[in-house]
ChimeraX commands (.cxc) that place a marker at each C-alpha (Angstrom):
marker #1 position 243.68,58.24,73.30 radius 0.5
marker #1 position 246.73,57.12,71.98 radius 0.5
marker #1 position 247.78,56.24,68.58 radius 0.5
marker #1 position 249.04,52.98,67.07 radius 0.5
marker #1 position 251.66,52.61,64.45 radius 0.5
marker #1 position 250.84,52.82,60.93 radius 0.5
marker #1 position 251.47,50.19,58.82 radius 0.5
marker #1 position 254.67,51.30,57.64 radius 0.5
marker #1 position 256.14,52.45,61.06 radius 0.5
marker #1 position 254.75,49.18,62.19 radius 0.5
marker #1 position 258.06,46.37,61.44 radius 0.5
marker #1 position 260.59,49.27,61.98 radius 0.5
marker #1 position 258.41,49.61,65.49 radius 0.5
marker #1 position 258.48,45.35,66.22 radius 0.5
marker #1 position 261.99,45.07,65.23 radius 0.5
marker #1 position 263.42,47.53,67.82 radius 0.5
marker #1 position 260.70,46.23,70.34 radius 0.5
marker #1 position 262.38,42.89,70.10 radius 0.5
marker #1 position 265.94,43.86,69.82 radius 0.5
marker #1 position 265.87,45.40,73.17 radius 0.5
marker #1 position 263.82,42.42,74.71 radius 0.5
marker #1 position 266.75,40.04,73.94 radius 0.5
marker #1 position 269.49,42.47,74.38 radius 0.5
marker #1 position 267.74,43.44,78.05 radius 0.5
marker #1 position 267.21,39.78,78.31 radius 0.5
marker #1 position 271.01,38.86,77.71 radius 0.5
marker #1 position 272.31,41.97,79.74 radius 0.5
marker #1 position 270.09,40.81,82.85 radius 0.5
marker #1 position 269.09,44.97,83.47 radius 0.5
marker #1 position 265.84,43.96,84.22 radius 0.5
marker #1 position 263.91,41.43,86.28 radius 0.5
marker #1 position 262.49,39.36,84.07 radius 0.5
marker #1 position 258.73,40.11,84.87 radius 0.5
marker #1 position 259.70,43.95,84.59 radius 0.5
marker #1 position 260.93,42.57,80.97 radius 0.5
marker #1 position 257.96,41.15,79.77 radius 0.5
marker #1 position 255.47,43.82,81.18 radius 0.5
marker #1 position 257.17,46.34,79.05 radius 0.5
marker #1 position 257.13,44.03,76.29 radius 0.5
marker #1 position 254.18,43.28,76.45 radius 0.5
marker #1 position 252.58,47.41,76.83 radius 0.5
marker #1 position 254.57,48.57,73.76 radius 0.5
marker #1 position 253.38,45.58,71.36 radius 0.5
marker #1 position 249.92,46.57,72.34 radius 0.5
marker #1 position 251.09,50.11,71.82 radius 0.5
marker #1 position 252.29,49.40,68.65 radius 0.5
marker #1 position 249.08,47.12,67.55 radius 0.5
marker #1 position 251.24,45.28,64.60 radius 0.5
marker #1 position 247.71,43.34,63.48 radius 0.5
marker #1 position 244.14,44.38,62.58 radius 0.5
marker #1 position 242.48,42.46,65.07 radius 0.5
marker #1 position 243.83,39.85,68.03 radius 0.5
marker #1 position 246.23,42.03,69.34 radius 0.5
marker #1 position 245.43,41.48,72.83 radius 0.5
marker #1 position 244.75,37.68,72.58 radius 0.5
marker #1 position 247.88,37.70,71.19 radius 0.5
marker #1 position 249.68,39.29,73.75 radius 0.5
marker #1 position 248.47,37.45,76.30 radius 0.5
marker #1 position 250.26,34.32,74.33 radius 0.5
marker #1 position 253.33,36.10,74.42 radius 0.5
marker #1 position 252.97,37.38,77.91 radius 0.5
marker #1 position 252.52,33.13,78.46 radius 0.5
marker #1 position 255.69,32.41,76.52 radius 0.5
marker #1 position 257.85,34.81,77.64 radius 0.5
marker #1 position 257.05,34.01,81.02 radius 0.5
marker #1 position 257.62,30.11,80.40 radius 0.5
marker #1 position 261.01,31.30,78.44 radius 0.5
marker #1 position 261.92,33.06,81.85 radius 0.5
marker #1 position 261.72,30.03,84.15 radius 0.5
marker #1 position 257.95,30.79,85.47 radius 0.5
marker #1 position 256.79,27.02,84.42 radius 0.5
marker #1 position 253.50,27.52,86.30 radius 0.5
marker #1 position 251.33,30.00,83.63 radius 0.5
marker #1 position 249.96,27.22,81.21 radius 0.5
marker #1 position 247.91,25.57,84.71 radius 0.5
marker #1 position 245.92,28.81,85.58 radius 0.5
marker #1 position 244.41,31.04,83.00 radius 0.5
marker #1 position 245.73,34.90,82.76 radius 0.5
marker #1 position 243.13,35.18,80.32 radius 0.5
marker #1 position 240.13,35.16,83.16 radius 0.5
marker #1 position 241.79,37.36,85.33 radius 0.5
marker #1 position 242.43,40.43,82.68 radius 0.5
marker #1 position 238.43,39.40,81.82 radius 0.5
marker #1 position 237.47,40.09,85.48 radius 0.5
marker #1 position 239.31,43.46,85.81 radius 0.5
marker #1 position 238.59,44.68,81.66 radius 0.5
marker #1 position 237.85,48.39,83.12 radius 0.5
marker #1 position 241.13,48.90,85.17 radius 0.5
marker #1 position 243.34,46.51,82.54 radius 0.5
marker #1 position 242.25,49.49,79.29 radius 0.5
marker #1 position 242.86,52.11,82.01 radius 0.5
marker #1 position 246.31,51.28,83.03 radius 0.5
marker #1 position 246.75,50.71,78.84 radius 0.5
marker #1 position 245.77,53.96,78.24 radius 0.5
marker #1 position 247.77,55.95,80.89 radius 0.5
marker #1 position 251.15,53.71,80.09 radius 0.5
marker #1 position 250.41,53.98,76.13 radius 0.5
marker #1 position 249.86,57.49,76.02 radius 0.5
marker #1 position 253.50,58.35,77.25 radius 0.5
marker #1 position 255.41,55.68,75.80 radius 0.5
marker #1 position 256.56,57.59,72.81 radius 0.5
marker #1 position 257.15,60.96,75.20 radius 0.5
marker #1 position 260.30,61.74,76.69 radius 0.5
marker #1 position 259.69,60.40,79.79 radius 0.5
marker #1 position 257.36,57.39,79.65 radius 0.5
marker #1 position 255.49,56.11,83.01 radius 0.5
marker #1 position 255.34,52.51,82.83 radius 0.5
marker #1 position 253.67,52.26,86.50 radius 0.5
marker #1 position 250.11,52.41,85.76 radius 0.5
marker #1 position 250.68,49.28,83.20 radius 0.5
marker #1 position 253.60,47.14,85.31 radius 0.5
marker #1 position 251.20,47.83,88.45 radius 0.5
marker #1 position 248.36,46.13,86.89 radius 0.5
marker #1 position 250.24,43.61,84.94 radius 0.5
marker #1 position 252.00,42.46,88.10 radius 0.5
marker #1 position 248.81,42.34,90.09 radius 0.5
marker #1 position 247.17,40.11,87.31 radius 0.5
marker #1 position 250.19,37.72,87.74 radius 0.5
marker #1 position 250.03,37.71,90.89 radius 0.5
marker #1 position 246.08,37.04,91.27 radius 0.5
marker #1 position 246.91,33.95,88.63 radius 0.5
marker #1 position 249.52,32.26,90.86 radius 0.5
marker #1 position 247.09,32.98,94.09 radius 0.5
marker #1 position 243.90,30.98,91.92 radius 0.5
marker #1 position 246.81,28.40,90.82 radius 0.5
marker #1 position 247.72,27.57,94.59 radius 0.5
marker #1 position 243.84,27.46,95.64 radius 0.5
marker #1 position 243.26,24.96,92.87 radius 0.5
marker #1 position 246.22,23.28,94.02 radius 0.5
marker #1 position 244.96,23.29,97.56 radius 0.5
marker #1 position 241.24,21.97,96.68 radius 0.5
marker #1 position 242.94,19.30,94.97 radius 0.5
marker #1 position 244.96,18.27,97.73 radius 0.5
marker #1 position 241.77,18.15,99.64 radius 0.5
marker #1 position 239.60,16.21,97.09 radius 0.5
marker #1 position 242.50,13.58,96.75 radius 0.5
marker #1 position 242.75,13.33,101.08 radius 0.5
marker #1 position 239.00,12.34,100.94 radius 0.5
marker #1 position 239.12,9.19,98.02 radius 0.5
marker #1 position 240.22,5.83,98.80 radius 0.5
marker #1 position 243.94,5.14,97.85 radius 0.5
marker #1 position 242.73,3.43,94.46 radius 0.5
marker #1 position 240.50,6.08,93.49 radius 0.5
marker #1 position 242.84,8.62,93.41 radius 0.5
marker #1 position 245.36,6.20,91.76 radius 0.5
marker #1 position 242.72,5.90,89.25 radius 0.5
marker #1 position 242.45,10.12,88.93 radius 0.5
marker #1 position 246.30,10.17,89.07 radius 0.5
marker #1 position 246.18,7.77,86.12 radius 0.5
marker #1 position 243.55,9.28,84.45 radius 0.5
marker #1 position 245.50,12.85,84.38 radius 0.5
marker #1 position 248.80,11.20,83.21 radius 0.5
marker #1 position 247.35,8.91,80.56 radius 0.5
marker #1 position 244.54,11.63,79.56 radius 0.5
marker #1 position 241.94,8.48,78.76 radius 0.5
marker #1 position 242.08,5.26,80.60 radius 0.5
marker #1 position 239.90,2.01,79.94 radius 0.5
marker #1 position 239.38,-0.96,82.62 radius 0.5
marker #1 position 242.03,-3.18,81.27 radius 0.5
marker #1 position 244.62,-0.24,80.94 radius 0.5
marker #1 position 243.50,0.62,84.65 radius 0.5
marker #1 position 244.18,-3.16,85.54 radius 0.5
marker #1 position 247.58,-3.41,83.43 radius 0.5
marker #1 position 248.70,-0.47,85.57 radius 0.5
marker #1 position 246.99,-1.11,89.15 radius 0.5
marker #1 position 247.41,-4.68,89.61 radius 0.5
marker #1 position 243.98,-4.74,90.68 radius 0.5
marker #1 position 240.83,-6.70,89.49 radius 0.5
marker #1 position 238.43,-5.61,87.50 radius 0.5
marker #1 position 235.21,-5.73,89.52 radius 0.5
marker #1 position 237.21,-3.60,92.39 radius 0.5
marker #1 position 238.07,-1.38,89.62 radius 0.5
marker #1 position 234.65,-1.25,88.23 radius 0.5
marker #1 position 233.13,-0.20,91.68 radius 0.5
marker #1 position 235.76,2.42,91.99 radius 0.5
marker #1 position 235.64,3.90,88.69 radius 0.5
marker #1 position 231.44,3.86,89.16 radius 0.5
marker #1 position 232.04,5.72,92.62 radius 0.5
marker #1 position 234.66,8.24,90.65 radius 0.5
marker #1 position 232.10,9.26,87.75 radius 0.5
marker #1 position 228.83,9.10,90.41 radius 0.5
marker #1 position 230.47,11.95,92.17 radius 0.5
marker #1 position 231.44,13.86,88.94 radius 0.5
marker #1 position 235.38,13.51,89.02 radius 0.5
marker #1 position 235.31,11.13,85.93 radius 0.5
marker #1 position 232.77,10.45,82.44 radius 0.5
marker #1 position 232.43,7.58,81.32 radius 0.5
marker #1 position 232.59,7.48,77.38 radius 0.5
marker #1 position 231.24,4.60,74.99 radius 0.5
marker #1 position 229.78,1.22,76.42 radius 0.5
marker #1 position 230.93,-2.49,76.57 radius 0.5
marker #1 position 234.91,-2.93,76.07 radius 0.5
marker #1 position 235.36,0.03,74.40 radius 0.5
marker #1 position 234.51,1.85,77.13 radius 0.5
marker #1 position 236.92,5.07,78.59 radius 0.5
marker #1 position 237.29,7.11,81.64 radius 0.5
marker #1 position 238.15,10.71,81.05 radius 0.5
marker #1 position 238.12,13.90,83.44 radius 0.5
marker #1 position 235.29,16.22,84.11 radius 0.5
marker link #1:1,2 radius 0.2
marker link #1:2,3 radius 0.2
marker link #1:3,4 radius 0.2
marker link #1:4,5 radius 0.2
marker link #1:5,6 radius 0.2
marker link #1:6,7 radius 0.2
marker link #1:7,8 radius 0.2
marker link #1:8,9 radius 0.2
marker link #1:9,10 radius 0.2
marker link #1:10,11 radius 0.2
marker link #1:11,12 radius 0.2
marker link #1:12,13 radius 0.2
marker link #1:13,14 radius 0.2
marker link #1:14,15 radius 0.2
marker link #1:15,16 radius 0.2
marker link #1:16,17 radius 0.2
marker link #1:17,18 radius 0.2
marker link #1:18,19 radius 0.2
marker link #1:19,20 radius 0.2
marker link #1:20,21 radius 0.2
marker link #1:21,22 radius 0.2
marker link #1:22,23 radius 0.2
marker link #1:23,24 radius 0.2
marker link #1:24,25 radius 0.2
marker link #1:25,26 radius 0.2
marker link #1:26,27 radius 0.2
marker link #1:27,28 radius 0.2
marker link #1:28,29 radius 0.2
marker link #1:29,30 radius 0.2
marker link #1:30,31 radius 0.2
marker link #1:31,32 radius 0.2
marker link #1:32,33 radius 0.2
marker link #1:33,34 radius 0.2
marker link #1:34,35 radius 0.2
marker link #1:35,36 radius 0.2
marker link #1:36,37 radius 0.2
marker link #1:37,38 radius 0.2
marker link #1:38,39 radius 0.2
marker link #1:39,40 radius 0.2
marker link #1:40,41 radius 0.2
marker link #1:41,42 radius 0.2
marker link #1:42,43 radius 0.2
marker link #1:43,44 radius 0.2
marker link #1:44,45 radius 0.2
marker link #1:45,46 radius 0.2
marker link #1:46,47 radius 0.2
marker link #1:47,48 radius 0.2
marker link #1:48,49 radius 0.2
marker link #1:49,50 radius 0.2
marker link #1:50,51 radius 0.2
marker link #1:51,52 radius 0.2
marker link #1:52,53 radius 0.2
marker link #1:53,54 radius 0.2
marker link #1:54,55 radius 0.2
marker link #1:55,56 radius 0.2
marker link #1:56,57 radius 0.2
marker link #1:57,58 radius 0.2
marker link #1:58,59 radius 0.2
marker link #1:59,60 radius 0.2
marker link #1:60,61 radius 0.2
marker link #1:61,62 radius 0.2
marker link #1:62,63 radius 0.2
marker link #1:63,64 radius 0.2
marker link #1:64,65 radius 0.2
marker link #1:65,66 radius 0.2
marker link #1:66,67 radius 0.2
marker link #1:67,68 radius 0.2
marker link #1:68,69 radius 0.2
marker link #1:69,70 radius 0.2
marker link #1:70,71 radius 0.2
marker link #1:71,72 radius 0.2
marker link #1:72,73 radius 0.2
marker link #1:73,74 radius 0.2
marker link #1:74,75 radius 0.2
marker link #1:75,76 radius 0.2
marker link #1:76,77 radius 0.2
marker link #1:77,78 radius 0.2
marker link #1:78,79 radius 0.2
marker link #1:79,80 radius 0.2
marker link #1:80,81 radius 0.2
marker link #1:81,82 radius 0.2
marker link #1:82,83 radius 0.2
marker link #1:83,84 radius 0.2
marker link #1:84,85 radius 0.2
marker link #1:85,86 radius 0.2
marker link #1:86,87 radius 0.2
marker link #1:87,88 radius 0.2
marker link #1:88,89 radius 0.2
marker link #1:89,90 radius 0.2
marker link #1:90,91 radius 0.2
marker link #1:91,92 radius 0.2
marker link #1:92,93 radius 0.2
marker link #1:93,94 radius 0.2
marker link #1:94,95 radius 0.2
marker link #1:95,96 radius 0.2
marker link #1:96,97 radius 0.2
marker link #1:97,98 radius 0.2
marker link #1:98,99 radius 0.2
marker link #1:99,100 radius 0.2
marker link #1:100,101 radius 0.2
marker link #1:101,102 radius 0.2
marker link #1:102,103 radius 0.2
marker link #1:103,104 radius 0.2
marker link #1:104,105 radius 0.2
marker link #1:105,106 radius 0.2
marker link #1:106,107 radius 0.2
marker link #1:107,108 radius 0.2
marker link #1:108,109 radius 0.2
marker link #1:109,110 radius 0.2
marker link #1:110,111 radius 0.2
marker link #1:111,112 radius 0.2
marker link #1:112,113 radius 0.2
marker link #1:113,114 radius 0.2
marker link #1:114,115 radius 0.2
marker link #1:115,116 radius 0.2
marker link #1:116,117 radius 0.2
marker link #1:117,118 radius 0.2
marker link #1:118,119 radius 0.2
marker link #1:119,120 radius 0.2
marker link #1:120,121 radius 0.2
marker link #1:121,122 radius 0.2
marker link #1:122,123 radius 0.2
marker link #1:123,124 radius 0.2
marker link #1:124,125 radius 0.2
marker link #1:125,126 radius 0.2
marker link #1:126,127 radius 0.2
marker link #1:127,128 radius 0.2
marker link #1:128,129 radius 0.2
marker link #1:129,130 radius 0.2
marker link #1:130,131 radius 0.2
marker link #1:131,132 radius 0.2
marker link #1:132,133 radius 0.2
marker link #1:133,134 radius 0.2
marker link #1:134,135 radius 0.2
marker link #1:135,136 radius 0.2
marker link #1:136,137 radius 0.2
marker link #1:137,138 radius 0.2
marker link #1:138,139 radius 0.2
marker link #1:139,140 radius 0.2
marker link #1:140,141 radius 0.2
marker link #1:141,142 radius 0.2
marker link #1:142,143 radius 0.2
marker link #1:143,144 radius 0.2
marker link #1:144,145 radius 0.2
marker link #1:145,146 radius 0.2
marker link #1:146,147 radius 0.2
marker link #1:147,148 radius 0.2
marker link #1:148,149 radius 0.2
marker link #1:149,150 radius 0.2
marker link #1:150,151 radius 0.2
marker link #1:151,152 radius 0.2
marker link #1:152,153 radius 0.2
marker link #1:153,154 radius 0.2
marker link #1:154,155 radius 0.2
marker link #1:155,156 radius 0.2
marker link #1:156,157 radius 0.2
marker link #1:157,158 radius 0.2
marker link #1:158,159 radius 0.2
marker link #1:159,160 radius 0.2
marker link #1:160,161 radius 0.2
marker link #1:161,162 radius 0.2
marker link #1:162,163 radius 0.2
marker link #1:163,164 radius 0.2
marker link #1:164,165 radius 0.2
marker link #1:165,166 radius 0.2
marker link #1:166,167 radius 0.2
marker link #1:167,168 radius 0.2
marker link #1:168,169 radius 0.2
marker link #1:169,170 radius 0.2
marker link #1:170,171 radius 0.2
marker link #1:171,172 radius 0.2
marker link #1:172,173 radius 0.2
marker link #1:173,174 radius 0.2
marker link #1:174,175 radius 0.2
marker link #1:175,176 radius 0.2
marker link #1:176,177 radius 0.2
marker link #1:177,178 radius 0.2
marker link #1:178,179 radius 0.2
marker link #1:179,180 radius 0.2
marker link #1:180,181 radius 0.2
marker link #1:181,182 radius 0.2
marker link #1:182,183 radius 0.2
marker link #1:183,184 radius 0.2
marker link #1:184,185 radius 0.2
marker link #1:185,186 radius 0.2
marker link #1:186,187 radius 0.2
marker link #1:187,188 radius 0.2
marker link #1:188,189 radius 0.2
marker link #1:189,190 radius 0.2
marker link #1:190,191 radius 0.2
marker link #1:191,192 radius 0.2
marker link #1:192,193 radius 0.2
marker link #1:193,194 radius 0.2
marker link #1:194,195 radius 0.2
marker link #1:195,196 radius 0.2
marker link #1:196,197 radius 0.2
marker link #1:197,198 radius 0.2
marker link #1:198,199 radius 0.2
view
């Protein structure tokens, strides 16, 4: 098993771990996923907090990835997919981790997994994507106006659905009814101060 910094090796440890992220990142010597894998192995290496430390890096991982130009991460959780593979996620931690402060560290076990994992994200992104597309083929034109509003606004009432369709409200009403019967939509409150909101 390997060892984490103590707490006094600790902020010598972060500062140098983020001194060569930016100068790597400014000299381009990396790809940018190669980058952030590293990253990524060594602050979880160096385990700068008593607990978190992997909730934590998977923030990072979701910042640094944003910071890079990868503007999909915040729409498909990386969080679930390190859940579903826990065994071979601590295995590829512990081979990586146990070298990094050798001679001759061997990143591969870590960057194979954590490249996998990004990849199995953007894969579950594009099927969600693709159910979508399928679920807004099958609705009437207003009702997935109505969804498409619903997403944009976040909460939408009749008369802000009206305001923005142009339609009346009965037609709206019907479609709205049709939108929560089938679980797309809730309904929340009663009367006028009623609100449509997603599932």
């Amino acid at each position: 098993m390997f060892e984490t910094a103590n707490p006094f090796d600790t902020p010598v440890r972060m500062t140098e771990l983020i001194d060569w992220y930016n100068a790597a990142t400014r000299d381009r010597d990396l790809h940018p996923l190669l980058l952030i894998g590293v990253f990524v192995v060594v602050f979880l290496e160096i385990h700068p907090f008593q607990d978190g430390n992997g909730r934590l890096s998977r923030v990072l991982t979701t910042l640094l990835l944003l910071r890079a130009g990868y503007a999909y991460v915040p729409y498909s959780s990386l969080e679930s997919v390190i859940e579903q593979s826990k065994e071979a996620y601590y295995l590829a931690l512990r081979k990586t981790q146990g070298t990094i402060r050798s001679d001759s560290p061997d990143w591969e076990p870590w960057l194979d997994f954590f490249l996998t994992a990004l990849q199995r994200q953007m894969h579950r992104l594009r099927a969600k994507i693709e159910r979508e597309r399928l679920l807004m083929g099958s609705l009437p034109e207003l009702s997935a106006q109505l969804l498409d509003l619903v997403r944009d606004h976040g909460r939408l009432t009749i008369g802000d659905a009206e305001r923005l369709s142009g339609q009346n409200r009965n037609t709206l009403k019907q479609h709205f009814r049709a939108l929560v019967a089938d679980g797309h939509l809730s309904l929340n409150g009663a009367g006028r101060g009623a609100w449509y909101s997603l599932r």
